[in-house]
Each structure stands twice: as structure tokens, then as C-alpha cells.
N, C-alpha and C positions, 0 to 999 in steps of 0.2 A: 595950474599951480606948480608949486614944485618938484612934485614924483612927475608930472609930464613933461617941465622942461630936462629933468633927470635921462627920463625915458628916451626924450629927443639925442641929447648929450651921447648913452649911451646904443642909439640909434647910428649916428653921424660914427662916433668912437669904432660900432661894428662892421661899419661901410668900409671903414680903413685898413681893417684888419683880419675880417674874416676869411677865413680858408673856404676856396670853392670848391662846388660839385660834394659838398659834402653839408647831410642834414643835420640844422642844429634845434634842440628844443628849446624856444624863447617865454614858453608859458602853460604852465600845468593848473589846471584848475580840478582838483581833489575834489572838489562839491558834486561837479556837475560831469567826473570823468570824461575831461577834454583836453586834449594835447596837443597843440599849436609849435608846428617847427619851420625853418623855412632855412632856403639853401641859397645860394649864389651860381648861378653855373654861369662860365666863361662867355658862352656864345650871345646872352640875354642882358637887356640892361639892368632890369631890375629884378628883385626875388621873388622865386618858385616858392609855392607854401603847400604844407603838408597838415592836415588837422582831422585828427582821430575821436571819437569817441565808443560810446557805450550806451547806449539809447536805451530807456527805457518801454519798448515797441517789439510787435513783432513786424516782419518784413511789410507785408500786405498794408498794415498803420504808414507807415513810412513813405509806400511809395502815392499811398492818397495824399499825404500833405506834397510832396514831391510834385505829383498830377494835378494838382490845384493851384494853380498859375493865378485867379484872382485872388487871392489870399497872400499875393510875395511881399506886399505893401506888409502886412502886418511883420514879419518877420526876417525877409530878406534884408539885405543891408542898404538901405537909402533906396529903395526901390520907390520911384512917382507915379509911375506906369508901366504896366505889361499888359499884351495880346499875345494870343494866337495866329500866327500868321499863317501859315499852314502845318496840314499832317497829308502828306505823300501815303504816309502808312502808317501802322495802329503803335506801333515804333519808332517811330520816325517825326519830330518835332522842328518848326523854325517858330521862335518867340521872337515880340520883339519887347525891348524894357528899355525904360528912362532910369538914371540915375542922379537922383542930388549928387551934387559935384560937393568938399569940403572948401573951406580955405579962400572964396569968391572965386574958385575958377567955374568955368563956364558947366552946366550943365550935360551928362554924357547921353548917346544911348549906344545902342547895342542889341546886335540880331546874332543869338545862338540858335544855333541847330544840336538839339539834343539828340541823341540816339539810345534804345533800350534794348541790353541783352540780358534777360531775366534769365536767372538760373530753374532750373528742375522742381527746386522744390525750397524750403525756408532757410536750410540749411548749406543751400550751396550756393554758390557767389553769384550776386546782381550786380551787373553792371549798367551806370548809364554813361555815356561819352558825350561831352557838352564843348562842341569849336565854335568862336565865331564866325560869322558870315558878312564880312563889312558890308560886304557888294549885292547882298542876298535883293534890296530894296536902296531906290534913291537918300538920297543924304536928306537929313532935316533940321535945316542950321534955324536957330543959332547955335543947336546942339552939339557937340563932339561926337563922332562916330570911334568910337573904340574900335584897337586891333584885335584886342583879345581879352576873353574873359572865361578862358580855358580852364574845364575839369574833367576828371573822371573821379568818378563816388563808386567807392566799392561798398557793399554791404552783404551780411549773412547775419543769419538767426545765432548769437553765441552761447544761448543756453535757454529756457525756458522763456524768461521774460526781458531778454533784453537781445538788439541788434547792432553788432558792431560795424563800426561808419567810417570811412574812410576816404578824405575827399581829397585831393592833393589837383593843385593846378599853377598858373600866372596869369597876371593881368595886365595888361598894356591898354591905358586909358588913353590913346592919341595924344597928339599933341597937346603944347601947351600947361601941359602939368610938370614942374618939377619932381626930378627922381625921391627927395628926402619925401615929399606927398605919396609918392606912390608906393614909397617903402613902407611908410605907416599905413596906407588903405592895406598893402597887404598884409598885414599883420595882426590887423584888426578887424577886417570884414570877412574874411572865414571862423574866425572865431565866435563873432555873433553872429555870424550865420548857422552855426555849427549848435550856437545856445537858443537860436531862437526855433530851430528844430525838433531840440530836446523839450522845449515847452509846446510845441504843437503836435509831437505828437500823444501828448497827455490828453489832447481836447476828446471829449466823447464822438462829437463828429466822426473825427478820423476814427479812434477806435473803434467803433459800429457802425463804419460806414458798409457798404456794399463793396466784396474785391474789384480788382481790377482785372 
């Protein structure tokens, strides 16, 4: 409709003009306490995204939806498929996930290797480190092997009942994707990724599951 050809407009308009290496905020959602920014940096083609919230969880909820990899379908962003592909160590993850591709381009997937530095205690900082591994496993066409679909999530208990979340990363979907596509994926799939978070980890599952 309109507000998205807008959006586009105003998309293409920011490509041309934005100052890099420097974070800007392109979307506040007051509902759902979620902050969506994203940067330019010189060395990169397309933009870094930064996306904050305020979860309503304590740490332990969070990182069960996080450790539950068959569940990405529901809430990750265009996720078709995810495995396990191995765990080296009880910290130490390589996934592998399919992505719906937008726009008829071709279908993506993608082999992260996650890493977990849990902090002390609820209150001090958890970190997980998420790189890809293009090469981790042979290619599987007709699929797109993505270069990157890079994060690191920071989290800590910020008061009682809620955990602040902090994901900041970039995405390099391989070839074949125009940049203005990949400028809107990223603008838009940590943001729902970001909300479909905050709805999971409402589920009772997660909150009466067993720690990790």
C-alpha cells in the first residue's frame, strides 16, 4: 500500500544520505518496549541493526525459548527449517536453518555456530555469540548459502519481572539479493524476531520449564 511504498521511498532517500558508523533509531514501539536502530558502517554493504527491548521474563525463561531450536518456525523470522547439527560442548552450538527468501528470490540457508557465556547469576550479563559458518557443511542448492547472519544478544535481569535484551548484529544473504531487499530484511527481521520473543516467552512452557 501506500505507507510501504512511503517506507520504500524513505528507505532508497536514507541510502543516499545517511551518516555512517553512526546508530540511528528507525522504530519505537511503546507497546511492546522495542527499539529498532541500525547503522551504516563504511567497510560493509549493507546495514548493521541494533534492537533492544524489555522482556517481560526472567533470564532462565528466555534462555529456554533461546535453547529450543524446534520452536524457530513459530517465531523466528521466515524460518522453514532448523537442526542441531552438532554441540562440541554444553556451550558450544553449530545449527543449521532454512530461510523463505522475500520478493521470488531463491530460498536461503545458513549454518550458525552459537556460543554461550552465561553470567554468575540473573543479574549479570549473558551473553550468546551467534557467527556463521558457511563452510561448517557442503552447500545445498538450489538453496543460497548465506555469508552472515551475525549476532551477539546481551541480556540481564533489569528488575523483578522483566529482562533487558539486546541484540545487535548484520546479515549478508549471498548472492543474488539486491541491496534495497536486504536493507528492508534487515529492518524488519530483528524487529520480529525481537516480538516474537516477547510473545514466547509469556508461554507457560517456558516459564515452568526446568533451568538450564
Amino acid at each position: 500500500g501506500l505507507s510501504s511504498a512511503h517506507a520504500e521511498e524513505d528507505d532508497l532517500q536514507e541510502l543516499r544520505s545517511a551518516p555512517t558508523n553512526i546508530w540511528r533509531l528507525v522504530r519505537e514501539d511503546r507497546v511492546h518496549d522495542i527499539q529498532m536502530f541500525i547503522k551504516h558502517e563504511d567497510d560493509k554493504p549493507y546495514r548493521s541493526f541494533r534492537v533492544t527491548a524489555e522482556l517481560n521474563c526472567d533470564v532462565q525463561t528466555l534462555y529456554r525459548v533461546l535453547m529450543d531450536f524446534p520452536s524457530y518456525p513459530k517465531w523466528y523470522w521466515q524460518v522453514k527449517s532448523i537442526r542441531l547439527l552438532a554441540r562440541p560442548t554444553p556451550k558450544d552450538y553449530f545449527i543449521y536453518m532454512v530461510h523463505r527468501a522475500p520478493f521470488d528470490l531463491r530460498d536461503r540457508d545458513v549454518i550458525l555456530h552459537a556460543t554461550l557465556k552465561p553470567g554468575n547469576d540473573e543479574k549479570s550479563l549473558h551473553v550468546i555469540g551467534i557467527e556463521a559458518d558457511p563452510d561448517f557443511m557442503e552447500k545445498q542448492p538450489p538453496l543460497i548459502r548465506m555469508r552472515a547472519e551475525n549476532m551477539t544478544i546481551r541480556f540481564s535481569r533489569s528488575s523483578r519481572y522483566k529482562t533487558r535484551v539486546e541484540a545487535e548484529g548484520y546479515i549478508d544473504p549471498g548472492s543474488d539479493a539486491p541491496s534495497w531487499t536486504v536493507n528492508l530484511i534487515q529492518r524488519s527481521a530483528p524487529y520480529t524476531n525481537m516480538l516474537g520473543l516477547a510473545r514466547m516467552v509469556q508461554m507457560p512452557e517456558y516459564r515452568d520449564g526446568p533451568d538450564q
